[in-house]
C-alpha positions in Angstrom: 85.1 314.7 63.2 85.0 316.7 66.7 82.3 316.5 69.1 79.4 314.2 69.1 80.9 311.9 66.5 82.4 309.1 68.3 81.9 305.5 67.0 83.1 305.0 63.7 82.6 301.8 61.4 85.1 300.5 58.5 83.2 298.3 55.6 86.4 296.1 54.3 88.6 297.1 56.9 91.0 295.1 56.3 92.3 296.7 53.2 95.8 298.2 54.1 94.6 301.6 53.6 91.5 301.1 55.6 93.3 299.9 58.4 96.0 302.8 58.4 93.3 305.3 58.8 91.5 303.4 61.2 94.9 302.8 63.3 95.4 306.6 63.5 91.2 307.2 64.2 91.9 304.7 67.0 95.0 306.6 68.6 93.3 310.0 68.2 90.3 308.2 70.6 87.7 307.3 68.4 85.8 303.7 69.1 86.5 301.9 65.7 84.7 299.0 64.6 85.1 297.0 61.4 84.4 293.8 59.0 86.1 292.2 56.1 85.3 289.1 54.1 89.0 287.7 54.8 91.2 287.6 57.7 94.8 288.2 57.3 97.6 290.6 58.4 96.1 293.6 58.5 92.8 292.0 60.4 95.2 290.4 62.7 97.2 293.5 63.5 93.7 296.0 64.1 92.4 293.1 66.5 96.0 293.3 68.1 95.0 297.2 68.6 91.8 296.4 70.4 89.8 296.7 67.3 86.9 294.7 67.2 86.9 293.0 63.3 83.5 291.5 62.1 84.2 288.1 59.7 81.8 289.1 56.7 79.0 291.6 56.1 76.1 292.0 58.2 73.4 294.7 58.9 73.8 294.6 62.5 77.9 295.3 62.2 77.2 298.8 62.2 76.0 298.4 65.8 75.9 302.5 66.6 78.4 304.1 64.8 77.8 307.1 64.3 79.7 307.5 61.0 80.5 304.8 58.2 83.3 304.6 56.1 83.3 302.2 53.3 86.2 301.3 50.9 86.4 301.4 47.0 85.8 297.5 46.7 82.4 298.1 48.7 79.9 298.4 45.9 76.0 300.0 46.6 74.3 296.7 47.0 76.6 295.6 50.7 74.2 295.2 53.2 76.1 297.1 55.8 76.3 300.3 53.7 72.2 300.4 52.5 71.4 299.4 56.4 73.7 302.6 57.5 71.9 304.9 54.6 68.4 303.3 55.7 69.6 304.7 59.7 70.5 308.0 57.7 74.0 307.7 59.4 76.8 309.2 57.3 78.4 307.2 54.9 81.8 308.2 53.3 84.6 307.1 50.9 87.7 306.1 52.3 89.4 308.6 50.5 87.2 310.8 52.2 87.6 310.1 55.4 91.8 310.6 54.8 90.8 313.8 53.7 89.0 314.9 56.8 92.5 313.4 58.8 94.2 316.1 55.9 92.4 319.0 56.7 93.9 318.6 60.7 97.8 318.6 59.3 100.1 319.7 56.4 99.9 317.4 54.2 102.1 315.8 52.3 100.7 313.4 49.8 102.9 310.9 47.4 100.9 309.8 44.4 102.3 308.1 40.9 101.5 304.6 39.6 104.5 303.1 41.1 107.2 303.5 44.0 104.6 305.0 46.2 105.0 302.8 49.4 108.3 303.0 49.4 108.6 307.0 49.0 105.8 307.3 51.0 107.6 305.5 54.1 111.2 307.0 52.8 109.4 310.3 53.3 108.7 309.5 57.0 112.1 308.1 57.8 113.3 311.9 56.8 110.8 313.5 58.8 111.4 311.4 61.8 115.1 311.6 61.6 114.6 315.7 61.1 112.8 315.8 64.7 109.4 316.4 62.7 107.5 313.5 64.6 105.1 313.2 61.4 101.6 311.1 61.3 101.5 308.5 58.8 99.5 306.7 56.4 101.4 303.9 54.2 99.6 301.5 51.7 102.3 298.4 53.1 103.7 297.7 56.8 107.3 299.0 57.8 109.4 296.2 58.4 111.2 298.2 61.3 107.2 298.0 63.0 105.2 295.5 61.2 102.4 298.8 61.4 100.9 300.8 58.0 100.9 304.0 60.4 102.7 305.8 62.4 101.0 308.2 64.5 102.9 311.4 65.4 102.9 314.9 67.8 103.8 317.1 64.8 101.1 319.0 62.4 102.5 316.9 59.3 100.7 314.7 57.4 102.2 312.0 54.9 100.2 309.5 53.2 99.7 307.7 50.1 97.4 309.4 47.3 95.2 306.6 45.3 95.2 307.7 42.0 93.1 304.3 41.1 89.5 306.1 41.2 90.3 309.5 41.1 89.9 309.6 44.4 93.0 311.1 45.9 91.2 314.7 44.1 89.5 314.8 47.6 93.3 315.4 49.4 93.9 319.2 49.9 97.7 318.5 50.0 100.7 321.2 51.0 103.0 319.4 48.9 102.3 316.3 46.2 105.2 314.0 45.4 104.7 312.4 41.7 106.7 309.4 40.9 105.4 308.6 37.7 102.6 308.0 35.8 101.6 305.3 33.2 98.5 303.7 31.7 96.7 301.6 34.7 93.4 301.9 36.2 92.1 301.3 33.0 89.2 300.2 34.1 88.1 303.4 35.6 89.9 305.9 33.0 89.5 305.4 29.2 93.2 305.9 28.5 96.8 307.7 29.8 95.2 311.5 29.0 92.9 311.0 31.0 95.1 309.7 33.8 97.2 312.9 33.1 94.6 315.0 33.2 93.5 314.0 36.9 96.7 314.2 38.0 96.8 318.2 36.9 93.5 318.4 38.8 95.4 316.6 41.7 98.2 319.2 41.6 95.8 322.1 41.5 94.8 321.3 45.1 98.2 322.4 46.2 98.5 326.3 47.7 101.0 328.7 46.5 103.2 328.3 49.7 103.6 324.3 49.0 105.0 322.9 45.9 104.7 319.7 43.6 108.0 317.4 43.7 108.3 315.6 40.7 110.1 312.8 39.6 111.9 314.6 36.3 113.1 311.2 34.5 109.2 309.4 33.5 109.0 310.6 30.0 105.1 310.9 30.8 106.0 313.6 34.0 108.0 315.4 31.3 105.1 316.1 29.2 103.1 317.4 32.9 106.6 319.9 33.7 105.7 322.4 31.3 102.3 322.9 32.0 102.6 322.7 35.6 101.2 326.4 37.4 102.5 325.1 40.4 106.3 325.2 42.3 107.6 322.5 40.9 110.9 320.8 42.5 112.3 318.0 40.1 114.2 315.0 41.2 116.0 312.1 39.3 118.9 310.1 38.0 119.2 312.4 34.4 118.6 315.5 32.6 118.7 318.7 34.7 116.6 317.7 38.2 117.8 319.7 41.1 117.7 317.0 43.1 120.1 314.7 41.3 121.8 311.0 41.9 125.0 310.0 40.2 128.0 308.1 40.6 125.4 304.9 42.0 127.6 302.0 43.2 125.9 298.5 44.3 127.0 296.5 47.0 124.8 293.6 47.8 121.5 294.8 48.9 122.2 298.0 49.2 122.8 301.4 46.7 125.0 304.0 47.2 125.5 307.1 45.2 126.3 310.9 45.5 123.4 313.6 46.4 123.5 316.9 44.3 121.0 319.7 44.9 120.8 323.0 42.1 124.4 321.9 41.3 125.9 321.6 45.1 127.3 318.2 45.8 125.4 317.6 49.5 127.0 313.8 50.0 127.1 310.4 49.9 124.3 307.9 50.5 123.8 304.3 51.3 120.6 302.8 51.4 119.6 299.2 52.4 117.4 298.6 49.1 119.1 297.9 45.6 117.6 299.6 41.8 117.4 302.9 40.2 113.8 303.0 40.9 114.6 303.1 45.1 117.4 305.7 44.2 114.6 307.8 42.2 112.5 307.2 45.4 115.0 308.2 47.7 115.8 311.6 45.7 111.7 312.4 46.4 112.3 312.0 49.9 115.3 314.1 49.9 113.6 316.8 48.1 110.8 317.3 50.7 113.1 316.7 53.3 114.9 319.9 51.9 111.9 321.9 51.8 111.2 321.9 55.0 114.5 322.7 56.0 115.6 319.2 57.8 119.5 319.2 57.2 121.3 317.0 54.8 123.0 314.9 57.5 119.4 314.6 59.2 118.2 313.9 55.9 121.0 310.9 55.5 120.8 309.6 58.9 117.2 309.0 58.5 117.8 307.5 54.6 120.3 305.1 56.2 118.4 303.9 58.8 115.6 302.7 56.8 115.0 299.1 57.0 112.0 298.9 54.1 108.7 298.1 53.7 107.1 294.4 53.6 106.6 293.4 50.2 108.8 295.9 48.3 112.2 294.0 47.0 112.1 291.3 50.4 113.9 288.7 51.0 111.7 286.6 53.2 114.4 283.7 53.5 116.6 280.6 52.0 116.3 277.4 52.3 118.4 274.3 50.7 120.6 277.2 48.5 117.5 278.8 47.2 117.2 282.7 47.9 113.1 283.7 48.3 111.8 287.3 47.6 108.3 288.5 47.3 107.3 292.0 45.9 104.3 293.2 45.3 104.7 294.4 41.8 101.2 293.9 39.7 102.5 296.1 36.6 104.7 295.8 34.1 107.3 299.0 34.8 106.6 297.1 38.4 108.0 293.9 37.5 110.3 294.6 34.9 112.2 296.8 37.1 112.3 294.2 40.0 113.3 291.0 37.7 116.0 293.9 36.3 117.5 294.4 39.7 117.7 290.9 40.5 119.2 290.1 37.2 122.1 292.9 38.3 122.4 291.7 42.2 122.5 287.9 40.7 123.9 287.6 36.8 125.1 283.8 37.2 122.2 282.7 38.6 118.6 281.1 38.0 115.7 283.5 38.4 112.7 282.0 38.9 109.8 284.2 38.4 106.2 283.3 40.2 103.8 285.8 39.1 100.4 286.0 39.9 98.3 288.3 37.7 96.0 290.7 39.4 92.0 291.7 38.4 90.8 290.7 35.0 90.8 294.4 33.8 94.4 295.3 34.6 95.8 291.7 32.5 93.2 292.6 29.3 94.1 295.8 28.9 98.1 295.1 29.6 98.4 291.6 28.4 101.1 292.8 25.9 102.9 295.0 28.2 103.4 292.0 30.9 104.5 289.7 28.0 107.1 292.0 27.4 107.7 292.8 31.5 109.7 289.2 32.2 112.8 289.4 29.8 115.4 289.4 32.9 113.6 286.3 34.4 114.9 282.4 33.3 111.8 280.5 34.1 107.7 282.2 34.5 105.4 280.2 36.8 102.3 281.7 35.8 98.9 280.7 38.5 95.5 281.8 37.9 94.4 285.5 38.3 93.6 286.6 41.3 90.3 288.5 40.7 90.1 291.1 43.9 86.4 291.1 43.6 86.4 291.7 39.5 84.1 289.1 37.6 85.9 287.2 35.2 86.2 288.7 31.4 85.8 286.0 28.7 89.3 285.1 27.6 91.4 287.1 29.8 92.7 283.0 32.0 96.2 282.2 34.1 96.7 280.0 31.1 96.0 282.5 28.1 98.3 284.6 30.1 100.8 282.4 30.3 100.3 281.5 26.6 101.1 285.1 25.7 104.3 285.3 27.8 105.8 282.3 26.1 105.0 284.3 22.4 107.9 286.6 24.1 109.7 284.4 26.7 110.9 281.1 26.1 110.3 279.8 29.1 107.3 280.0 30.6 104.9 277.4 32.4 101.3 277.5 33.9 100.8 276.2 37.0 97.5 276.6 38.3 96.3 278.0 41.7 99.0 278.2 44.3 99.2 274.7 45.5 100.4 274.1 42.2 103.0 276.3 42.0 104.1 274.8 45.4 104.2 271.7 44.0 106.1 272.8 40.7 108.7 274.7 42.9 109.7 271.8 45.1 110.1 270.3 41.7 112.4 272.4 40.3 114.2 274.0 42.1 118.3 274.0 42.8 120.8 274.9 45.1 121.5 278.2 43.9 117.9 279.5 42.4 116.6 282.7 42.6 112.6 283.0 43.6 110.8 285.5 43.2 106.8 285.9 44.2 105.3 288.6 42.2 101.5 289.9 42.5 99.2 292.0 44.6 97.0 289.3 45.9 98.0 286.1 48.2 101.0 284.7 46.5 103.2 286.2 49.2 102.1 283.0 51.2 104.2 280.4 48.8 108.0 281.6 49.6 107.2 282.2 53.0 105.8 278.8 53.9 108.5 277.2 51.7 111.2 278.9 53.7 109.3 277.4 56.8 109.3 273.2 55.8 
């Protein structure tokens, strides 16, 4: 990483953790190049850094780098990665290459199917407020920055750990968050064992002087606590956590509740993002913030002062009566917990939910589970799945999906490809209505350009 090595390429750089670590690379002086097959956000934000972003894939891309790092969409056969092998220059994983930014810091790594964005940039807020000045890596963009990174002084290190392929086993973490873990990624692991059983390899990369903070309430983290050789902190809502939530009031967007550490009532706090689920996350980021000694009213001040992440429980506007959010929930705990917030924030009214489904694999091995994920929604507007570079899987359609929700909801309608939901909403909808976008791929666009007309 020192020395010599100065020109480093990004295959699919666009991804938002691809363009986090290339962000940080870039502020620690390296000359970053990149390319993606799509534009978007993140493209638009790395070109706003002075990045130079190649539209497609191309042998020549690679220009002289002098090392190339490739994401985990970036299969063998691209042309940019056998033209870097064929120069002998040094390819590596993404996962990797956070690794090699690891070995520089403390790290700090959040992992868990769900809730890791959030905690991940609830952690920061902590650190920030405790004077710790941490470098970050976030799989979503602060809404107090529009960035996925924040590059700090300090020697700490917080990122988000992608449990997807395994790959967050290359992370030599100080301390691993766990927020949960359920049965996704099946396409890479045969079933939730085997997830399990690379998360105890993931916690085994953690010295004696760190410690594994775990969220104490996911029955499947209970079955983990026992066997865990590790310090183990536990956080939560129930049972006996040391870090513990209660009394939780709500109060339009926002939840407030009562901190308690091994039994001692710290205080109250308010934070701008409604559900258990945010109160579990907030507890993680309490914990570390604890364990490295940041006080409880540095801890609050920076919990308070958090505005959210894009995508995560936003409202991205209203427009004739009608209330827009967009999340980026792809999983069943995912959505059912979002559609159960709204449910609680709004009881009286409409909720519309838009959902996209995301890669063949996920919806063919989960089908059941989403059919069963919409229960606090009024109306599903199902489009066509967004593949994210899977090939299709005979039988596994947007309308055999929405076919199965309506076995279990009794309102649910397939709309097609995103101009077609457009259409259907400004069909619909009522003075009133609540929308929700739901999906990991390009459905954000539909609420926000609705808001816009």
């Amino acid at each position: 990483m020192l020395g010599k090595v100065k020109r480093i390429h990004f295959i699919g750089i666009g991804g938002i953790g691809m363009s986090g670590i290339a962000l940080v690379l870039k502020n620690l002086g390296f000359q970053i190049t990149g390319s993606d097959l799509k534009g978007g956000d993140a493209v638009r934000m790395l070109k706003r850094n002075g990045i130079k972003v190649f539209r497609g894939h191309r042998p020549e891309n690679i220009g002289k780098a002098d090392v190339v790092v490739y994401s985990s969409a970036i299969t063998p056969e691209n042309v940019e990665l056998i033209a870097a092998r064929s120069k002998k220059i040094p390819t590596i994983p993404r996962a990797e290459m956070l690794a090699e930014l690891m070995r520089m810091k403390i790290g700090i790594a959040i992992s868990g199917t769900h809730g890791k964005t959030t905690t991940t940039s609830m952690v920061g807020a902590v650190l920030e407020a405790g004077g710790m000045d941490p470098t970050m890596v976030i799989g979503g963009r602060l809404i107090a920055t529009g960035e996925n990174y924040r590059l700090g002084e300090s020697r700490y290190l917080v990122v988000e750990a992608d449990e997807s392929d395994a790959s967050f086993l290359h992370l030599t973490p100080v301390f691993i968050i766990i927020t949960n873990i359920e049965r996704e990624h099946l396409d890479f692991y045969h079933d939730l064992d085997e997830i399990k059983t690379a998360f105890l390899k993931f916690i085994e990369k953690v010295p004696f002087w760190g410690g594994v903070i775990i969220n104490s309430d996911h029955p499947n983290n209970q079955t983990l606590i026992p066997i865990i050789k590790k310090r183990i902190i536990t956080y939560g809502l129930y049972n006996s956590a040391e870090v513990k939530g209660e009394k939780i009031e709500w109060a339009n967007w926002s939840s407030r509740f009562v901190i308690y550490y091994k039994n001692k009532r710290l205080g109250r706090v308010t934070i701008p993002l409604p559900g258990n689920h945010n109160v579990q996350n907030c507890l993680a980021a309490v914990a570390i913030g604890l364990e490295l000694g940041i006080s409880f009213k540095k801890i609050k001040q920076g919990l308070e002062s958090f505005p959210g992440v894009h995508r995560r429980m936003e409202k991205v506007g209203e427009k004739g009566g009608v209330l827009y959010f967009d999340d980026y929930g792809h999983h069943p705990t995912e959505i059912a917990a979002v559609l159960a917030t709204l449910r609680e924030r709004f009881p009286k009214h409409r909720i519309i939910a838009c959902f996209q489904p995301h890669r063949y694999t996920r919806i063919y091995h989960l089908i059941d589970d989403f059919a069963r994920s919409f229960y606090s929604a009024d109306l599903v507007l199902v489009t066509d799945i967004y593949p994210a570079g899977e090939k299709p899987i005979p039988g596994i359609t947007g309308p055999i999906v929405a076919q199965r929700l309506k076995a279990v909801h009794p309102d649910v309608l397939y709309v097609g490809d995103l101009r077609g939901l457009n259409r259907r909403l400004k069909q619909i909808v009522t003075p009133g209505d609540i929308v929700i976008t739901l999906g990991a791929g390009d459905i954000t666009r539909v609420g926000r350009r609705l808001c816009l007309r």
